[in-house]
C-alpha positions as CSV (number, residue, x, y, z in Angstrom):
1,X,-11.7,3.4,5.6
2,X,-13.7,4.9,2.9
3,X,-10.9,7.3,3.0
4,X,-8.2,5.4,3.0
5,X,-9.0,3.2,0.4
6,X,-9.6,6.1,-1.9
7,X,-6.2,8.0,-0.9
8,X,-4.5,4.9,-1.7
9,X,-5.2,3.8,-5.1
10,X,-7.5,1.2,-4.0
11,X,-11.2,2.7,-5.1
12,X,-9.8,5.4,-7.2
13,X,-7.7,6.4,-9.9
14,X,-4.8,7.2,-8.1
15,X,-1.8,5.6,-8.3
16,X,-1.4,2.6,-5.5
17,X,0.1,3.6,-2.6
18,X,0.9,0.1,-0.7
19,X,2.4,-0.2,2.6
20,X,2.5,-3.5,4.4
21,X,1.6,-2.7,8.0
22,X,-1.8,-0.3,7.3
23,X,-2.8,-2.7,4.4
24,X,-2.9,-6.0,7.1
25,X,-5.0,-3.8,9.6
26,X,-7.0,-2.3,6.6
27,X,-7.8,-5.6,5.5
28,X,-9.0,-7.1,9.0
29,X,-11.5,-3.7,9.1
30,X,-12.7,-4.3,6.0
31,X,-13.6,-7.9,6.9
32,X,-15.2,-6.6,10.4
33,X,-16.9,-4.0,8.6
34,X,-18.4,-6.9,5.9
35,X,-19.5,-8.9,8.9
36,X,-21.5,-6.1,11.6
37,X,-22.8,-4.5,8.3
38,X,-23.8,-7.1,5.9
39,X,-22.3,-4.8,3.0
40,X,-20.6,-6.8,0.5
41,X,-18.4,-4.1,-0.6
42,X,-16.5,-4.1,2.6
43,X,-15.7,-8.2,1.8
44,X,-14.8,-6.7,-2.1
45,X,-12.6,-4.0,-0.7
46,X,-10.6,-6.7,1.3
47,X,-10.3,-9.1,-1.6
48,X,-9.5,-6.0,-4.0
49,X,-6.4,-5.0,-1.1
50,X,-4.9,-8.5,-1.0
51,X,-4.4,-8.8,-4.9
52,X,-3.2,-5.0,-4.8
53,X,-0.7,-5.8,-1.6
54,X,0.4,-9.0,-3.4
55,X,0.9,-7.0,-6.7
56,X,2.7,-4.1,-5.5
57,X,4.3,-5.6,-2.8
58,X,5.4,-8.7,-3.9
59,X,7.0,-7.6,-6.9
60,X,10.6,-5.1,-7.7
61,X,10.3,-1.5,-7.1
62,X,9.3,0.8,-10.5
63,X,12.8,1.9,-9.6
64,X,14.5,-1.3,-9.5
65,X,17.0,-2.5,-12.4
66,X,15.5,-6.1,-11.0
67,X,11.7,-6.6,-12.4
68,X,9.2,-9.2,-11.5
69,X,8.2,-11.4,-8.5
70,X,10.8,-10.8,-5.4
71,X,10.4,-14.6,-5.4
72,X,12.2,-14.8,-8.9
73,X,9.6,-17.6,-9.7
74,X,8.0,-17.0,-13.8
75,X,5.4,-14.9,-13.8
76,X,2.8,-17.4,-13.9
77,X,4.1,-19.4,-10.8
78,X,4.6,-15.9,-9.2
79,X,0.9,-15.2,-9.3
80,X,0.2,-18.5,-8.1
81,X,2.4,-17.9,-5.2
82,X,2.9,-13.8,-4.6
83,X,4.2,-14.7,-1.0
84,X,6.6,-17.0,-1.9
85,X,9.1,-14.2,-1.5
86,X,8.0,-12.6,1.2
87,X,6.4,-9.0,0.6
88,X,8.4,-5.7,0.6
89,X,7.1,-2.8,3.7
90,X,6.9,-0.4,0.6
91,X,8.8,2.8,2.0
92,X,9.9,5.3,-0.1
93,X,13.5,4.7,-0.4
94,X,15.0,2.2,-2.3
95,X,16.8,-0.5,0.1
96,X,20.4,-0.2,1.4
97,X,22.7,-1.2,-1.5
98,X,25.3,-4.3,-0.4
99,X,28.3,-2.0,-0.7
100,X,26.4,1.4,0.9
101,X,27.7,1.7,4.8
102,X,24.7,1.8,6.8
103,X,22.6,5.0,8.1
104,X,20.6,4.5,10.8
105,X,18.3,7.5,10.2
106,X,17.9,6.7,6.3
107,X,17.2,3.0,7.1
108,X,14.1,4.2,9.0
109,X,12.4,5.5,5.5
110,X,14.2,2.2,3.2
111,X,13.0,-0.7,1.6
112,X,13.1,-4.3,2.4
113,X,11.4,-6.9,4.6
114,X,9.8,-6.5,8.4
115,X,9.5,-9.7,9.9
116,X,6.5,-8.4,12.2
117,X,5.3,-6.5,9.4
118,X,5.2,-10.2,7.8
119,X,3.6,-11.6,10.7
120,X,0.5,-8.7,10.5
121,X,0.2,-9.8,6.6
122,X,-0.2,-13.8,7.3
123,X,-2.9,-12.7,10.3
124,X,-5.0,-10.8,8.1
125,X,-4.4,-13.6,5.0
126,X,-6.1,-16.2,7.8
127,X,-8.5,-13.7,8.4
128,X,-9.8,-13.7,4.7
129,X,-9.5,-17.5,4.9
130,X,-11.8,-17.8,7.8
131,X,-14.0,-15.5,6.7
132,X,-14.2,-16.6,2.7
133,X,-13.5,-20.4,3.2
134,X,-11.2,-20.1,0.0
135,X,-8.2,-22.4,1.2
136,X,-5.9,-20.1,-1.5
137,X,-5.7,-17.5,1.4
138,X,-4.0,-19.9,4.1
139,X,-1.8,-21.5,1.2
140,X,-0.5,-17.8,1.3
141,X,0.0,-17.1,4.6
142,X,1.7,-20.9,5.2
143,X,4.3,-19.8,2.0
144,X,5.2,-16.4,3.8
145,X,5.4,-18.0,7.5
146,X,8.0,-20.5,5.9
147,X,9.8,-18.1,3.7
148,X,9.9,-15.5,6.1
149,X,11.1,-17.9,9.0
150,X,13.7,-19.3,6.6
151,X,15.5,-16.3,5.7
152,X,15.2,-14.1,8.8
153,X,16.5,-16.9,11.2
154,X,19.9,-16.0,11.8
155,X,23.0,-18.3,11.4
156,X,25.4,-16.9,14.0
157,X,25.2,-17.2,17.9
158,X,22.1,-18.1,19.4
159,X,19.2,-18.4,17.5
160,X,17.1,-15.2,16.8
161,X,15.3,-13.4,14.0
162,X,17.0,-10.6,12.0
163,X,15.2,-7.1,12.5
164,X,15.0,-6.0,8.5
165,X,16.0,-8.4,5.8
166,X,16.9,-7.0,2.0
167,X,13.9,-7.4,-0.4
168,X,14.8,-10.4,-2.1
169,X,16.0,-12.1,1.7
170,X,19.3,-12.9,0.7
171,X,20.8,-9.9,3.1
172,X,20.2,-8.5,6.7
173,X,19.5,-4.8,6.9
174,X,19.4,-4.5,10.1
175,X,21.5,-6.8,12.0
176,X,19.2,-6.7,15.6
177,X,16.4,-8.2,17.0
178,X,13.1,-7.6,17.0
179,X,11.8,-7.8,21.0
180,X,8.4,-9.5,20.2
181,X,9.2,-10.9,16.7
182,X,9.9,-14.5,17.8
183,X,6.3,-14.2,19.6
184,X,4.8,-13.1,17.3
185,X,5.6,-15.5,14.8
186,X,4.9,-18.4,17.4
187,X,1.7,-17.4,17.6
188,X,1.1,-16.1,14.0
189,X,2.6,-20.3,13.3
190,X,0.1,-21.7,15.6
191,X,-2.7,-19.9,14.1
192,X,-2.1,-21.0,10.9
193,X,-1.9,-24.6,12.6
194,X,-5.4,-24.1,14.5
195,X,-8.0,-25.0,12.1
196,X,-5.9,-25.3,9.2
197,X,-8.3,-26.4,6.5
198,X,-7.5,-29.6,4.9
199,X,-6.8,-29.0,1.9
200,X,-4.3,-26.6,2.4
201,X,-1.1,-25.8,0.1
202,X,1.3,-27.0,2.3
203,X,1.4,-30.6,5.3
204,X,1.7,-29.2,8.7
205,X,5.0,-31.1,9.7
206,X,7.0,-27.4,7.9
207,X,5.4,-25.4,10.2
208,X,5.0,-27.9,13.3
209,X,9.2,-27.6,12.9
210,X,8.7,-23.7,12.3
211,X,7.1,-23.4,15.8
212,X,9.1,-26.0,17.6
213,X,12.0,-23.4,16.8
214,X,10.4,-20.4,17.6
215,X,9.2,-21.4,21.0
216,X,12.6,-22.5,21.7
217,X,13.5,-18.4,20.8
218,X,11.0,-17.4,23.5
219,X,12.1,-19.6,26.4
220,X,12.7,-17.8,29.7
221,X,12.6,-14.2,28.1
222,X,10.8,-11.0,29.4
223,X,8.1,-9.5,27.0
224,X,7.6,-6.2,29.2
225,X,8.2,-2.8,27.0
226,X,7.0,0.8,28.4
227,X,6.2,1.2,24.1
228,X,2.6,1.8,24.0
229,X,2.6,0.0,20.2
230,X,4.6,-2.9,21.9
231,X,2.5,-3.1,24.5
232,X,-0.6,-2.8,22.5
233,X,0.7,-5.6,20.5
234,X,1.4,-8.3,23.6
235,X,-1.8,-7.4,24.6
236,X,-3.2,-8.4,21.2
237,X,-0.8,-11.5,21.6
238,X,-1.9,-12.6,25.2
239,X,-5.5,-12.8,23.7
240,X,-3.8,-15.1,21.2
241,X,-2.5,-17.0,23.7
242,X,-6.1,-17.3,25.8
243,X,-8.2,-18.3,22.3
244,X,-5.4,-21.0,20.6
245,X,-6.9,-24.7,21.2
246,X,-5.2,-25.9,24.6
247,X,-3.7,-28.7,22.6
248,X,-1.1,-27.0,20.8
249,X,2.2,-28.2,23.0
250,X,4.4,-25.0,22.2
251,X,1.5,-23.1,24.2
252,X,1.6,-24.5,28.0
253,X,-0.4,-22.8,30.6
254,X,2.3,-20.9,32.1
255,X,4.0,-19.7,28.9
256,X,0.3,-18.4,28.5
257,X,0.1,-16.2,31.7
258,X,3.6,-15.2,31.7
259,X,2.4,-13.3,27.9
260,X,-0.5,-12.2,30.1
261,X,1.4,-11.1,33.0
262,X,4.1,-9.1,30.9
263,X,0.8,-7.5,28.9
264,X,-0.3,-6.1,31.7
265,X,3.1,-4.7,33.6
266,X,3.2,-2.9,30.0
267,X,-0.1,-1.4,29.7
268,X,1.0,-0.1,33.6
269,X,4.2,1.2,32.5
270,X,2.6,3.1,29.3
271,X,0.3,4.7,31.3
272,X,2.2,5.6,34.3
273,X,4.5,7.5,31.8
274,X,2.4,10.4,31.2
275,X,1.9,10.3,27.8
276,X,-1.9,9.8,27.6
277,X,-1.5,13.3,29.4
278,X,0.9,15.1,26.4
279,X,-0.5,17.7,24.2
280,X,-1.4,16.3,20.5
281,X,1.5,17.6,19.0
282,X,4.1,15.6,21.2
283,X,2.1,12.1,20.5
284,X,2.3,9.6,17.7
285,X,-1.1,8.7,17.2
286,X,-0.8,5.3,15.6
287,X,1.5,4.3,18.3
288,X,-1.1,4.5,20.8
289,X,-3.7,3.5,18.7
290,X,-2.2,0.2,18.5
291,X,-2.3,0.3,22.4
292,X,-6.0,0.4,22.2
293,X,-6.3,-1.9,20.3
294,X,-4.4,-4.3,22.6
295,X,-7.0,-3.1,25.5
296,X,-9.7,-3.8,23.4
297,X,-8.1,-7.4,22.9
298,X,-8.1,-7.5,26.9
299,X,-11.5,-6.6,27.4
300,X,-12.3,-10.1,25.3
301,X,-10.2,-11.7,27.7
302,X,-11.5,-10.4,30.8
303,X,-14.8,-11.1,29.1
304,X,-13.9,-14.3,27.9
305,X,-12.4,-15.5,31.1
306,X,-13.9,-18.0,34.0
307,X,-13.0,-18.9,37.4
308,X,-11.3,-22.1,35.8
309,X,-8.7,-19.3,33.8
310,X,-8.1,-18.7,37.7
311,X,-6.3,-21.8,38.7
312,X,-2.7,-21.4,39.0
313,X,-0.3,-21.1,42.0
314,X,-1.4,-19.2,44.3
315,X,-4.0,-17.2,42.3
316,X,-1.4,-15.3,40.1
317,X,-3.9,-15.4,37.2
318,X,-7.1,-14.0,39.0
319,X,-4.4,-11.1,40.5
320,X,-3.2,-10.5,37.0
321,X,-6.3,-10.0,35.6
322,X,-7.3,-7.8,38.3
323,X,-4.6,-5.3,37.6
324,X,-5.5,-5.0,34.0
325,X,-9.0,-4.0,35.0
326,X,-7.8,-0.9,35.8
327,X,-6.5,0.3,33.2
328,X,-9.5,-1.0,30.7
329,X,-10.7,2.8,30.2
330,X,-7.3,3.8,28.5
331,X,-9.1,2.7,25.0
332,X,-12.2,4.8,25.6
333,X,-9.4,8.2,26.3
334,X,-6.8,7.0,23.5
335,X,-10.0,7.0,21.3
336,X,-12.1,10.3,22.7
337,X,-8.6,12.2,22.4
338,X,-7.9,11.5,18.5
339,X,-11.4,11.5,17.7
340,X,-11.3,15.3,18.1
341,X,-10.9,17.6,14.6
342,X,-8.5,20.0,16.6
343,X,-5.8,17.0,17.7
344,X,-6.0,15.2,14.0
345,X,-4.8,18.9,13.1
346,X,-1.2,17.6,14.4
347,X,1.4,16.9,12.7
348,X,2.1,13.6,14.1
349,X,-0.8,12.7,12.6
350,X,-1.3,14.8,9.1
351,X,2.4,13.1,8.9
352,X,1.2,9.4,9.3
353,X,-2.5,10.0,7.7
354,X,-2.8,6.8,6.1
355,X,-1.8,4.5,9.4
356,X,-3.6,6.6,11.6
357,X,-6.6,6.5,10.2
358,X,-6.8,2.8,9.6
359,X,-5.5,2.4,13.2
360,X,-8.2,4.6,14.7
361,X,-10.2,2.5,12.0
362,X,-9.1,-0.8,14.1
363,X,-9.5,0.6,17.9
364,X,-12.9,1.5,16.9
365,X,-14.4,-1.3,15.6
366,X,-11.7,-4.4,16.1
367,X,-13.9,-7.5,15.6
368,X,-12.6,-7.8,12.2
369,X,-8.9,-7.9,13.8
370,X,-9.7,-9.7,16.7
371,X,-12.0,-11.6,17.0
């Protein structure tokens, strides 16, 4: 993380170098870190990473002919509110122009808006919340749950959530879905809901109506991927789903172990595929970093878990949770594996230094994340 923070632009000279996804994670380390050390310049590096994200991010390109807050609010209101616009992922390109046909390589290394890159920003601005008590933090996150909700919902055919949106949000980029997106912004919604302080920015009726919608979005569908960053990420969710407050009504106890159930047919399917067995340079490290990371969320809810978690037709929880028991090493390998000099030599991961270090970062020590 020292690292990181230093390659970046964060702690050093260096011109920033912001990219949504690893700055959410870095920011939940940097909290974790704060809290098993007792160093305050872990909780100053976090702090220091928002206001950078929220400068960089939530503001035009250097290469834009548009300038300011994405949000077009003044520049005063825009600091006061640097999520109101959503955040840009901060890849190299410049996004799609209206009239530009699209290129489905090209898009891959464009600009514009992730909705579950959005999603990874709003945890980690409740994170800060929690762990500061400065109500500021959730104010945020509320104004990028609404914002983003509001502009990637579509308006044709059944109701869904575009894949990329244009940097201001007035445009899809992508006109697919995102498997886990509406999940993830359920969830994402009802943690913001769950402990919300009181005197937040924003009454909870917008976002009671945000997550009324998005549950309707997950009714009766499969979560099951063979992605090992997909499944690492509904693992992460399923451990949502066991520690949100068993009032919430969008979060019923079967919508809960169906999330759990799907989880763990995905961590079978990743690694039944073989590709915890591939040399280094055929892997994507980050990819299967996040996967331990999702195992490391299911250790806390194996952990967490008592014979009352049990109770369901015909024991389908206690049977579920046996079958991810068995695969509760694949963290410890994922880990051993890119821990070692010779494999980081790679290019999957020299390619993806940043991410993969503050993933690694993450599966190592994910209390900051998780917990």
């Amino acid at each position: 993380m020292d690292s990181f923070a230093s390659r970046t632009g964060l702690t050093s000279d260096r011109p920033p170098r912001r990219y949504l996804w690893t700055d959410a994670f870095a920011v939940c380390n940097d909290l974790g870190l704060h809290r098993v050390t007792g160093e305050r310049r872990h909780l100053e590096r976090a702090l220091a990473l928002v206001d950078q994200v929220h400068h960089v991010l939530g503001r035009h390109r250097a290469d834009d002919r548009r300038e300011g807050w994405i949000s077009g609010l003044p520049e005063r209101e825009g600091s006061r509110r640097p999520t109101a616009g959503g955040l840009r992922i901060g890849k190299p390109l410049p996004e799609r122009a209206p009239e530009e046909p699209p290129d489905p390589r090209r898009e891959w290394d464009r600009d514009g808006q992730y909705y579950h890159y959005l999603t990874r920003w709003m945890h980690a601005l409740d994170r800060v919340w929690r762990a500061t008590g400065d109500a500021a933090y959730h104010g945020w996150a509320v104004d990028l749950a609404l914002a983003a909700h509001r502009r990637f919902r579509t308006a044709e055919g059944e109701p869904g959530l575009w894949w990329k949106m244009s940097i201001d949000l007035s445009r899809p980029l992508v006109r697919s879905s995102g498997h886990h997106d509406p999940l993830d912004g359920l969830l994402t919604t009802c943690s913001l809901m769950d402990g919300a302080p009181a005197t937040g920015s924003a009454e909870p009726a917008p976002l009671h109506a945000v997550a009324e919608d998005l549950r309707a979005m997950c009714r009766d569908r499969s979560w099951a991927t063979d992605d090992a960053l997909g499944a690492g990420g509904l693992l992460v969710d399923a451990q949502r789903c066991h520690r949100l407050r068993g009032d919430l009504p969008f979060l019923d106890p079967a919508f809960r172990e169906a999330v759990l159930h799907d989880a763990t047919v995905s961590l079978e399917a990743v690694v039944a595929s073989g590709l915890l067995r591939l040399p280094a340079p055929a892997r994507l490290p980050f990819r299967e970093l996040g996967l331990a990371v999702g195992v490391r969320a299911a250790e806390r809810i194996l952990r967490e878990s008592s014979a009352d978690d049990d109770r369901s037709p015909e024991g389908f929880a206690g049977r579920t949770r046996a079958r991810l028991r068995l695969h509760i090493h694949a963290a410890d390998r994922i880990e051993r594996f890119w821990l070692r000099p010779e494999h980081r030599a790679a290019p999957g991961w020299r390619d993806h230094e940043d991410i993969s270090d503050v993933m690694l970062a993450t599966a190592l020590e994910p209390s900051g994340y998780l917990d």
